[in-house]
N, C-alpha and C positions, 0 to 999 in steps of 0.2 A: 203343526200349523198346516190346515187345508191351503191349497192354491185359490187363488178368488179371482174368478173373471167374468161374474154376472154384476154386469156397471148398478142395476141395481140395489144391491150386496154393498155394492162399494160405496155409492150416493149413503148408506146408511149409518155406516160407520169407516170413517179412513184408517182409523187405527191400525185395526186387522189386516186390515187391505193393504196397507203398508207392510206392515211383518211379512204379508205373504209375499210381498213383492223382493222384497230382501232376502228374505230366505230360498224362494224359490228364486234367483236372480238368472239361472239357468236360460230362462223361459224369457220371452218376451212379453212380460206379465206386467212390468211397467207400462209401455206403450199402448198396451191393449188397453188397460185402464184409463189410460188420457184419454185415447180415443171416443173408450165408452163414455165417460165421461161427458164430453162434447163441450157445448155451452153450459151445462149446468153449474150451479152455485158452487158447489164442491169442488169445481175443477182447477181451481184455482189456490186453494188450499194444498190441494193433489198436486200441484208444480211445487207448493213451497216445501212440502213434505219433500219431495224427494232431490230436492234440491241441496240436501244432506249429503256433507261430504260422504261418499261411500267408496272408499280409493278400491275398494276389492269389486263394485261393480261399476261399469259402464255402462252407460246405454247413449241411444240419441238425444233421448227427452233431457238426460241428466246433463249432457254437454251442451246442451239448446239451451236447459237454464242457469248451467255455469256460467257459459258465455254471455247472456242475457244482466247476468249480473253483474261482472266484470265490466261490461260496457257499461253500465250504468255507474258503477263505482268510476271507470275513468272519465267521463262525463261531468260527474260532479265534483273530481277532483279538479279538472280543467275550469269548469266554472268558479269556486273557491279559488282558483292560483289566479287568475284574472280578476277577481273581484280584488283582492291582496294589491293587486299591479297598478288598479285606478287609484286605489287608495292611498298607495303609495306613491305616485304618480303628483296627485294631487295635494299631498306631504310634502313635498320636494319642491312643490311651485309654490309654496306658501300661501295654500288654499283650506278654506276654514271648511270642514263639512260638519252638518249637522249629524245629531242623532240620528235622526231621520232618515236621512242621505244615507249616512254610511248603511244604517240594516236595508236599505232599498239596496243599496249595491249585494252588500253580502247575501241577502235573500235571492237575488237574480240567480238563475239556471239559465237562462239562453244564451248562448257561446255568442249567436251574431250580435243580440244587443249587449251583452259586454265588450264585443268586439269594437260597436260604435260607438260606447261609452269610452272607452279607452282612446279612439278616436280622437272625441273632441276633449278626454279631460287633456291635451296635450299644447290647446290654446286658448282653454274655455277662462273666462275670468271669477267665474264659484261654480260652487260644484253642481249649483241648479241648475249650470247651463248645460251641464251634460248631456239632462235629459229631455227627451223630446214628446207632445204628446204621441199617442200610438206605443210607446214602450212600456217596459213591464215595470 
């Protein structure tokens, strides 16, 4: 397996350009390639490629998009446990939610508007009141 670090080369095919990267992990052959990369359409593919566990290499990029990830995973986990908390929240008050209602909640990702969902499911009198125009 040749080393490959003409971003050219690399835009062409990631496959290879992968292999080289692993195999030759010696090298600062990952980063170069992001690098080269830049904005191009490929380079985005090029994160999720090497976003593979690879416990025998390290690099920065590879910890840039572990972490990248992680944060993402605990983000969405925190959005879910919140969405769970109105829901049940408003189970307890003896609040009727719709269909609707409910996948509006569980589809939310924004921590601060579940936050202010959570807010008022705590005196709102149905679950419509929760939300307000401007939220998601």
């Amino acid at each position: 397996m040749p080393v490959i670090t003409d971003p050219a080369e690399v835009d062409k095919d990631l496959a290879p350009a992968t292999l080289s990267a692993i195999t030759h992990g010696k090298n600062p052959i990952i980063e170069l390639i992001s690098r080269g990369l830049g904005e191009l359409p490929s380079a985005a593919l090029w994160r999720k490629l090497v976003a593979v566990d690879l416990s025998f290499y390290k690099s920065p990029l590879f910890e840039e998009v572990r972490e990248e990830a992680r944060a993402q995973g605990m983000a969405q986990g925190m959005a879910e446990s919140r969405a769970k908390d109105i829901l049940r929240l408003l189970d307890r008050r003896g609040i009727d939610v719709t269909d609707t209602d409910r996948e509006r909640i569980r589809g939310c990702d924004d921590l601060d508007v579940l936050g202010r969902w959570f807010d008022r499911a705590i005196t709102a009198t149905s679950a419509e009141a929760i939300f307000t125009e401007g939220d998601v």
